[in-house]
C-alpha positions in Angstrom: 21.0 -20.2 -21.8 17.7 -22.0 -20.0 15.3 -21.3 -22.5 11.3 -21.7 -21.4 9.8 -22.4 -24.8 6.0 -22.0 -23.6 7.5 -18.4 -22.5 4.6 -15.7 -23.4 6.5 -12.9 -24.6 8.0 -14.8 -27.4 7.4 -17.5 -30.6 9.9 -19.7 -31.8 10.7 -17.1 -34.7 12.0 -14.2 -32.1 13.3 -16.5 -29.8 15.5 -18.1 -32.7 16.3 -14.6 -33.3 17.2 -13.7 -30.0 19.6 -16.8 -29.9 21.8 -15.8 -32.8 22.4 -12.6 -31.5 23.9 -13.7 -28.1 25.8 -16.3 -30.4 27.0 -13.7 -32.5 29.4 -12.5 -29.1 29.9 -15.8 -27.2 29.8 -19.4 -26.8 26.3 -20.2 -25.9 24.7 -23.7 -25.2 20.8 -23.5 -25.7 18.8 -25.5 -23.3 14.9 -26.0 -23.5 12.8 -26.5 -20.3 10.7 -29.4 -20.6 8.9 -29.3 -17.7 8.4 -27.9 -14.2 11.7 -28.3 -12.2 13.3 -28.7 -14.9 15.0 -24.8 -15.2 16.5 -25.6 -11.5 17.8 -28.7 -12.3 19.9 -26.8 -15.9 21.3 -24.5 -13.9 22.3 -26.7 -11.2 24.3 -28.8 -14.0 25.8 -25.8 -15.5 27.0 -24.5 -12.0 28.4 -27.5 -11.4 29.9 -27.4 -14.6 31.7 -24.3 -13.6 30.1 -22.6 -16.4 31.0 -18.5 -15.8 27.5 -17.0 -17.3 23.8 -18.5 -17.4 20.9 -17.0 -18.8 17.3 -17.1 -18.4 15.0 -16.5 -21.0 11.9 -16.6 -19.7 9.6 -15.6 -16.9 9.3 -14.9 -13.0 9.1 -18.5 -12.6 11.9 -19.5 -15.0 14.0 -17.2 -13.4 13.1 -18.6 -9.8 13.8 -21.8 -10.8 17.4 -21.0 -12.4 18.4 -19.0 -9.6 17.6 -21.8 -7.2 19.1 -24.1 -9.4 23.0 -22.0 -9.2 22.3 -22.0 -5.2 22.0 -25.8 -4.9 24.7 -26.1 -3.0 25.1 -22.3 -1.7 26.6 -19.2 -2.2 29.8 -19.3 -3.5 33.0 -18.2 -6.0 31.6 -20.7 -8.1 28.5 -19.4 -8.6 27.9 -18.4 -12.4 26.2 -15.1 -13.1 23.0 -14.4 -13.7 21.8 -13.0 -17.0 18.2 -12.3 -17.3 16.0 -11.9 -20.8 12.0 -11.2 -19.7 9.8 -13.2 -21.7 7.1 -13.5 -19.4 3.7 -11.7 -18.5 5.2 -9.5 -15.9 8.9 -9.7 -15.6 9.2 -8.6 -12.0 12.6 -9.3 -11.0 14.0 -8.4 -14.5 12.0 -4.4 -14.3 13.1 -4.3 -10.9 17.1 -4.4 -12.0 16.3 -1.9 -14.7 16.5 -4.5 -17.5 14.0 -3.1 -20.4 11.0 -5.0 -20.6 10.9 -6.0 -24.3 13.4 -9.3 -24.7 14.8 -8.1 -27.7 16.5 -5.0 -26.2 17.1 -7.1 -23.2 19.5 -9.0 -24.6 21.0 -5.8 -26.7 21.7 -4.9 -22.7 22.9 -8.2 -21.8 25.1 -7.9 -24.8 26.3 -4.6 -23.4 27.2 -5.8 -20.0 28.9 -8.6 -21.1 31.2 -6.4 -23.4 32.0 -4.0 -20.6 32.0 -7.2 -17.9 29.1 -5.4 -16.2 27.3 -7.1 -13.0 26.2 -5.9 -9.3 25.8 -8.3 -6.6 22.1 -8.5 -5.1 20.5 -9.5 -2.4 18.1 -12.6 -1.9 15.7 -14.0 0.2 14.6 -17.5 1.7 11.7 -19.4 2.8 12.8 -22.3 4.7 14.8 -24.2 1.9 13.5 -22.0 -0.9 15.4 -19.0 -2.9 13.1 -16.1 -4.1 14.5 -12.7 -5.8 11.5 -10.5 -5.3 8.8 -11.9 -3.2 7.2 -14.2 -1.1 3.7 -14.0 0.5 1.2 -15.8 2.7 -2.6 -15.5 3.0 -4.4 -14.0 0.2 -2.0 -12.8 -2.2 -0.6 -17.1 -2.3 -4.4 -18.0 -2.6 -5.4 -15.6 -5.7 -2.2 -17.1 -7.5 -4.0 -20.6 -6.9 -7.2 -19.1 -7.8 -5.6 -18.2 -11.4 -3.2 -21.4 -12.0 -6.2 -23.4 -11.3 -8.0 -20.9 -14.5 -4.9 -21.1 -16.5 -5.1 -25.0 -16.3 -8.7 -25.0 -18.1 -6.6 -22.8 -20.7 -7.1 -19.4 -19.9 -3.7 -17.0 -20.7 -2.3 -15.3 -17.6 -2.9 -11.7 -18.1 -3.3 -8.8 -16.0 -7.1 -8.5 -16.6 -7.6 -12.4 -15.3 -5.3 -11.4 -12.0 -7.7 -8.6 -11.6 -11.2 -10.7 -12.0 -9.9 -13.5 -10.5 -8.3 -10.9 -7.0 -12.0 -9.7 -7.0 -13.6 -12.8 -6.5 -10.9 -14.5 -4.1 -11.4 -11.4 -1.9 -15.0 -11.5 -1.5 -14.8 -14.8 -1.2 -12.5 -15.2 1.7 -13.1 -15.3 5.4 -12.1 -11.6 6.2 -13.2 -12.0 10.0 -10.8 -14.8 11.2 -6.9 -13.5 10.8 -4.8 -16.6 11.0 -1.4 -15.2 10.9 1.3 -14.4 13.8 4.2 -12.6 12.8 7.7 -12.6 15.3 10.8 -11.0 14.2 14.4 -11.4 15.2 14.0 -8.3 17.6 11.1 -9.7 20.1 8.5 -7.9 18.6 5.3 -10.0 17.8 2.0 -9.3 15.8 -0.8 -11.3 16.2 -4.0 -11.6 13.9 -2.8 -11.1 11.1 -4.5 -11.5 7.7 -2.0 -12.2 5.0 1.7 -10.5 4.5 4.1 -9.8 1.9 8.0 -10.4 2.2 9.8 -8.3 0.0 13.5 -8.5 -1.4 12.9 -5.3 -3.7 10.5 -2.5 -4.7 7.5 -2.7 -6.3 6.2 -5.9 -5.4 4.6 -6.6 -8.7 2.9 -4.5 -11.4 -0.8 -4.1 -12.7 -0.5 -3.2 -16.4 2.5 -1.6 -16.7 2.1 0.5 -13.2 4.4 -0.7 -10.7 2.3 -1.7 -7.4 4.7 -0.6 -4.1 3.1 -1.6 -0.4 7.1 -1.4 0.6 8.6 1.2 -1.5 11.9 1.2 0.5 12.9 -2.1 0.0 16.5 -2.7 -1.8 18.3 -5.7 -3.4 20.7 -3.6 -1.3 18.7 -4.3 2.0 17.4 -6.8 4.2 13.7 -7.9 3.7 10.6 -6.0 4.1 7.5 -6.5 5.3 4.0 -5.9 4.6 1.2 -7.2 6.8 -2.4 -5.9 7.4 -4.5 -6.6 10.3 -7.8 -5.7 8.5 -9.7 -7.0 5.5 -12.5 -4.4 5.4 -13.4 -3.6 1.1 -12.9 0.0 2.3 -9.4 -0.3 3.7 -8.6 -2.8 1.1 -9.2 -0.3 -1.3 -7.7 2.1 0.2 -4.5 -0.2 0.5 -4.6 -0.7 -3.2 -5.1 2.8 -4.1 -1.9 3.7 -2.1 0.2 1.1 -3.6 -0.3 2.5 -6.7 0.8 5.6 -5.8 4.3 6.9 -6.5 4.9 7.7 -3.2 2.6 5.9 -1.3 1.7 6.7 2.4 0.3 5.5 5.2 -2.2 3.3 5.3 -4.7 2.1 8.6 -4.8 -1.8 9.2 -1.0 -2.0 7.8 2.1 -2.7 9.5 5.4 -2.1 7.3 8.5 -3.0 8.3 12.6 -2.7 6.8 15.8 -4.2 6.0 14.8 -7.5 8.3 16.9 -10.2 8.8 15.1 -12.5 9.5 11.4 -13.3 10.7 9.2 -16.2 11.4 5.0 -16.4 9.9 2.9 -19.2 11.7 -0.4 -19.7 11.1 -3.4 -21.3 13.0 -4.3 -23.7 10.2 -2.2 -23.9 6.9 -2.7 -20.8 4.2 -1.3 -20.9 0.8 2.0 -19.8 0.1 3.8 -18.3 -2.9 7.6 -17.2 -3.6 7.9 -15.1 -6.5 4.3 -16.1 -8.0 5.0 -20.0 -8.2 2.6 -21.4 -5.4 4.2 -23.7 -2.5 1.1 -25.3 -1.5 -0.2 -24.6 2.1 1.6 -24.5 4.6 1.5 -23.9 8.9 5.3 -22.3 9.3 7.2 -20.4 7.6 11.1 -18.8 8.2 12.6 -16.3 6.2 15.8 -15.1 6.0 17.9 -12.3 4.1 21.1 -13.5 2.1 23.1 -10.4 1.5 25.5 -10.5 -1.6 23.6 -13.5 -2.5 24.3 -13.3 -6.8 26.0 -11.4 -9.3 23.7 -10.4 -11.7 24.5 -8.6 -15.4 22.6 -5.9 -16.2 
């Protein structure tokens, strides 16, 4: 079990308590985090380890990391799977598989699945050398998640109300007349001048609160990738955009291009943009390839 101790759904106390549960039905070996990296590099070890079952208790980020950490060298039978407890501010990946979002009934589920020797296999997606289980994006979306890592480092929390203040300001802030971004897909099809996009491996793409925000409501751990993309930055279509992603069915929307169950697809830009995969920035970066991995992980749930 990678354990995130700074995780913000949980103390010490209900983590502790969480632990003797999941004793109570198996061997378990409790690893701390200690820094970042340092998730990857556990699960690496217990992969290689042949270890049959490794869970994360913590976060989007702590569960990016351990999922890249089992798929250091690939997929294969080795592979352990993947047992998720959410402990984190939004829990993405974990609300997307159904888990429940409080940790303690989390692992009451994970306890369940294990009993029964429950799993599905999902799909996952790539950028360049990097594994990500729900999204990746480039342009705007990357540079707010900079915008609040840069907050959270003078010691602000991460909550849903910073995200919001802090998207504000980063859109008015940002050049909104000089799209950057060209798009080409496996197909032939290219589109040019574009302002930011979103690459999907599931539906919704995050949450705001506890509503579920969906710009590519198809998308499947079942599927290829998806892709959202707009072509304008007006404050009327943007809020337009964000009124429809909050929809439960949302529709069409002007300035947007959406686009399904994608193998592949390359993003350039004309300068380097920021770039995020499953709200852990990557820096800035000219080029980037993505690719779907079907079948990629087994999963409990």
């Amino acid at each position: 079990m990678v354990v995130n101790p700074r995780a913000t759904a949980t103390t010490a106390r209900s983590r502790d308590v969480l632990i003797h549960a999941l004793r109570g039905a198996a061997e378990v070996e409790i690893a701390q985090t200690a820094n970042r990296g340092h998730a990857a590099a556990l699960a690496c070890r217990a992969m290689r380890a042949r270890v049959g079952f490794v869970v994360a208790l913590g976060g989007d980020g702590t569960v990016n990391e351990v999922v890249n950490g089992l798929l250091t060298d690939g997929v294969h039978d080795g592979v352990p799977t993947l047992g998720v407890v959410p402990a984190g501010s939004t829990n993405v990946f974990a609300r997307a598989l159904g888990l429940p979002s409080d940790p303690t009934e989390a692992v009451g589920a994970l306890l369940d699945a294990l009993r029964a020797d429950r799993s599905r296999q999902v799909s996952l997606g790539r950028l360049n050398d990097r594994w990500f289980t729900f999204t990746a994006g480039i342009g705007f979306d990357a540079a707010l998640i900079a915008a609040v890592e840069r907050r959270r480092r003078r010691g602000e929390r991460s909550t849903h109300a910073l995200y919001a203040r802090v998207g504000l300001r980063e859109f008015f802030a940002s050049d909104r007349r000089h799209p950057k971004l060209t798009i080409e897909f496996a197909d032939g099809m290219v589109l040019e001048k574009q302002f930011y996009a979103l690459v999907n491996n599931t539906d919704p793409w995050t949450y705001l609160g506890r509503h579920p925000m969906r710009p590519t409501p198809e998308a499947s751990f079942d599927t290829g990738l998806a892709l959202y993309t707009r072509r304008r930055m007006g404050a009327v279509g943007a809020s337009v955009s964000l009124a429809q992603m909050l929809r439960r069915n949302p529709g069409w929307e002007p300035g947007a291009t959406i686009r399904y169950d994608l193998p592949e697809l390359i993003i350039t830009a004309s300068e380097p943009v920021p770039v995020q995969v499953d709200g852990d920035l990557l820096g800035a970066r000219d080029k980037a390839s993505f690719r779907s991995v079907r079948r990629a992980l087994r999963v409990a749930f």
